[in-house]
C-alpha positions, -999 to 999 in steps of 0.1 A, spaced: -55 645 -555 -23 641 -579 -4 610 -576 27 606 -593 63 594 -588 87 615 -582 120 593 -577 133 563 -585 164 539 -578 179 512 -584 213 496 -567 241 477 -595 259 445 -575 291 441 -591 318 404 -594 343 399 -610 352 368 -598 325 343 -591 324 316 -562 347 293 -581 369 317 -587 362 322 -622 365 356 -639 346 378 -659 360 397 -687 341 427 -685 348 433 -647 382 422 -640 400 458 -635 435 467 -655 466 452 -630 499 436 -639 508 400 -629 531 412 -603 501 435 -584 481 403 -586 507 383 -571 510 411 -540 474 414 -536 476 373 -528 504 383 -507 490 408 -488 456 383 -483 474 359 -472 494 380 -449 467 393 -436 454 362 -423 483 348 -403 489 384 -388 453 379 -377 457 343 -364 492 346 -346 478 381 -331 447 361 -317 469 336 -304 494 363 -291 463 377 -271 452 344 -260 489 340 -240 482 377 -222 504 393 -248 481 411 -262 453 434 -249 420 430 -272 422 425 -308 395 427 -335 407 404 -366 396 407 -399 399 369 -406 372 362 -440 376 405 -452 407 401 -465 395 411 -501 371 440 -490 401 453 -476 430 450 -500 413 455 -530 400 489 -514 432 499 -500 450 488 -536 424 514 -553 433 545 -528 464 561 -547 490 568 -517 482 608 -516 445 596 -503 430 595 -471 422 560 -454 395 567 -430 397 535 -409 374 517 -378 393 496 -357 395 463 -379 410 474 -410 444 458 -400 446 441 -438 440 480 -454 472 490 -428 494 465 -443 482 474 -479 492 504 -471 528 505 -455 519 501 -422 544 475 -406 532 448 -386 548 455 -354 531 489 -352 496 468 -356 511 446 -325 516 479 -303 482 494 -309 470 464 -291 494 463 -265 484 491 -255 510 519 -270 501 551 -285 529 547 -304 507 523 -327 484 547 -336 502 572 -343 495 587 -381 514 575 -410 513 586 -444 477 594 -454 464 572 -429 442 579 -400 443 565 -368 417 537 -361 387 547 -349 371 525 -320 340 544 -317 310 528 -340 304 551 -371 322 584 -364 351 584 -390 325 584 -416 322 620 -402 362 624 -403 362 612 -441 333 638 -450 352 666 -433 385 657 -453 369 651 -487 354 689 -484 389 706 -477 402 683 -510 369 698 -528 379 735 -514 413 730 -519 409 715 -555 428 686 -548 427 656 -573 423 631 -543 398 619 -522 393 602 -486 380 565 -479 361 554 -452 358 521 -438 329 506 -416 307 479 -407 265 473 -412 259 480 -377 279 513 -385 250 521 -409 221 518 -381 245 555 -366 234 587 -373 273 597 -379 268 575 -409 237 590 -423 248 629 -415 287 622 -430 267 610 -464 243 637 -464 267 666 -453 293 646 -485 265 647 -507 256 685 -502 291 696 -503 309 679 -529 330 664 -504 358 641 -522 344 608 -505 341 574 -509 321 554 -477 331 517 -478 304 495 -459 318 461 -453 285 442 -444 296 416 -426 268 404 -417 269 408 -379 273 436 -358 288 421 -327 261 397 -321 233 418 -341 225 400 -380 218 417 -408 187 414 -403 182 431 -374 198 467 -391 174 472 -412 143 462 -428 161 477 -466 170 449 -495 207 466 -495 224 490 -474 237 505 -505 207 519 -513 211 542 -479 225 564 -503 199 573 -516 181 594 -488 216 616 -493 218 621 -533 248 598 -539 255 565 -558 254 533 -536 268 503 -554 265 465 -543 300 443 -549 312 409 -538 335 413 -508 348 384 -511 357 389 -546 392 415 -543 389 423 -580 356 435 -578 364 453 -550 390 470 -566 368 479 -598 342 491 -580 370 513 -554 386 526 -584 353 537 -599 344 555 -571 369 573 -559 377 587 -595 338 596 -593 348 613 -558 375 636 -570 348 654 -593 328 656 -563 304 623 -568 308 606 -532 297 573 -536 287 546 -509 304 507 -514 281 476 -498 307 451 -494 293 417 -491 315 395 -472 318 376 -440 336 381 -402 348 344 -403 364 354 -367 353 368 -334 337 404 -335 368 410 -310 392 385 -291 366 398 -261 339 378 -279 325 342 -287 306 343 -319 292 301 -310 268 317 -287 252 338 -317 257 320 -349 252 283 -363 280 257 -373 258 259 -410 261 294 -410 300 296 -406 303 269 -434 282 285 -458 305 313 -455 340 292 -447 332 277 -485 334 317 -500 368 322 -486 380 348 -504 415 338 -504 408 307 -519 385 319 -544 412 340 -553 442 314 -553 421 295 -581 419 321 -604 461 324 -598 465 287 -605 441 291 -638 465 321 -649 491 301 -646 507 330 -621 505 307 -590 516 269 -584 527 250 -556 563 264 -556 558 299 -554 526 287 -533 552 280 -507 574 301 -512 549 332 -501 541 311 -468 577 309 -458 580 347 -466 551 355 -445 561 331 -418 596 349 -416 584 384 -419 561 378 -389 582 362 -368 608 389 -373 578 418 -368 566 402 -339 598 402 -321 600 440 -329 573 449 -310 580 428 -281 614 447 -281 601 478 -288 573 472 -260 573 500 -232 550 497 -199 522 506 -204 502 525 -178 466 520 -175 454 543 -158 470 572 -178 442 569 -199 416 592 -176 447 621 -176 443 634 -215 406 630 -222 401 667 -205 425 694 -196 409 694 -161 395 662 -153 357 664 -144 348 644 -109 332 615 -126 359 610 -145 384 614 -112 364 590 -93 368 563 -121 403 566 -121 406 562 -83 383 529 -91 403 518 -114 434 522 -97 419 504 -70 410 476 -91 443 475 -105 462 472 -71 441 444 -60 442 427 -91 484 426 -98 499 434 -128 464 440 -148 450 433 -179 472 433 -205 503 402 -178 504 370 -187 485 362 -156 453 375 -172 448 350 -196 456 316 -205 490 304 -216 482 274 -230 475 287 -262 498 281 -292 516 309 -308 507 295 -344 471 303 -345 457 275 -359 
């Protein structure tokens, strides 16, 4: 019998920024004061169009909305990274990565009121994807046609742990691998897939190292920490464009609900959430502003007011620009000629929705007593 290794691995974890919001040297990527200053903007951005969109939902303006409240750094630092000719490859809580990337607010807002027009594709930007793992699939298929093509680009893909327990996941980083597909797969291991830990994914130190099984890199970074993030994005998708696809773990935390359909105090502890609510990775962030002497409390508040106005102003647009919205036109463009399972769950539905009024997205659905502030 011969015994003898035949692979090994190992899986770098990357900061730039430690808990305290101190930097070092070696990691911190090349940007300009005033890219710093937006990337604080867009975090903090970010945040209260998270909060006032919760509280928006809460009042029955809304229909169901998945913040991003605590990945604010795994986001924009990614999205900063992706030059505006790539492909972002979101799921359906990357609002932060939108708003990095041009997407105005209102158009978020509509997407959860339940109009296409929100949606619809912009710039190099897909859709969101609500279904658990398949864009990874979406992002292989686009990085091949840059590697056919020879374009000096390459597609990101966003998506959670529980994402990584999908055999899209797996197949999309294989078929990359094999193909030279122009890639980069961004994990954001949030540490619970709806009520599902960490834990119970998978039994593996990292979820980086799921690379491995399909020939790529996988790297481990702070998610919490946007410069890291960005140094690590920027490494990987200029490794992508020669045909390296490379997988992100992005440590961080879902500080909010897994959607406003959910109540994250049946599954997880009051410790727990301030273990976590101490990492924020805006704060973090803010310190290392103040000790650069790029942030104090003036300009502090002047970027709240900003945001407060923009929003305001953003949210009124898509009230204004809200059409009805008819439910049940949802079973009509799934097939050109609806099957009868699918006929007899719109005639369900539309039964439901007589007996029940104006449906689920009126006022009457939800509780008005909520505050429109979000705090």
């Amino acid at each position: 019998m011969v015994r003898e290794q035949v692979a090994e691995f190992s899986v770098e974890y990357v900061q730039a920024l430690d808990e305290e919001g101190n930097a070092d040297d070696a990691e911190l990527p090349d940007v300009d004061d005033e890219q710093l200053l937006e990337m604080y903007r867009l975090m903090r951005l970010s945040r209260r169009v998270d909060e006032r969109a919760v509280a928006l939902q809460r009042r029955g303006e809304l229909g169901t909305y998945a913040p991003g409240i605590g990945q604010e750094a795994a986001q924009v630092g990614s999205a900063i990274a992706l030059e505006p000719e790539g492909w972002m490859v979101p799921s359906f809580r990357e609002g932060a990565a939108f708003l990095t990337r041009g997407t105005p607010i209102h158009r978020l807002l509509w997407y959860s009121m339940g109009m296409e027009e929100g949606a619809e594709v912009s710039g190099s930007n897909f859709p969101p994807s609500i279904p658990v793992g398949s864009q990874a699939l979406h992002a292989s298929g686009v990085g091949w046609a840059q590697e056919i093509t020879g374009a000096d680009e390459a597609a990101l893909a966003y998506f959670g742990d529980g994402a990584t327990s999908e055999g899209d996941v797996y197949e999309a980083m294989n078929v990359a691998g094999v193909l030279d597909a122009h890639a980069v797969f961004l994990c954001q291991n949030n540490q619970w897939a709806i009520s599902v830990p960490r834990s119970g994914q998978s039994r593996a130190e990292t979820l980086a190292q799921k690379a491995v099984a399909a020939g790529i890199e996988g790297v481990q970074v702070d998610g919490n920490d946007v410069l890291g993030v960005l140094s690590v994005t920027r490494d990987a998708l200029e490794s992508a464009r020669e045909g390296d696809p490379v997988l992100i773990e992005a440590l961080t935390y879902r500080r909010s609900m897994h959607t406003t359909s959910d109540d994250p105090r049946v599954y997880r502890t009051d410790e727990e959430e301030a273990e976590w609510e101490a990492l924020d990775p805006i704060e973090r962030f803010e310190t290392y502003l103040r000790d650069e002497d790029l942030l104090d409390d003036e300009r502090f508040e002047a970027i709240g007011d900003e945001i407060e106005e923009l929003i305001a102003d953003e949210i009124d647009r898509a009230k204004e620009g809200q059409t009805r919205v008819v439910p049940a036109e949802m079973f009509d463009y799934v097939f050109a000629e609806a099957p009868p399972e699918l006929v007899r769950q719109k005639e369900v539905f539309e039964s439901q929705q007589s007996t029940d009024g104006e449906g689920p997205t009126s006022k009457s659905a939800t509780s008005e007593e909520a505050s429109d502030d979000g705090e």
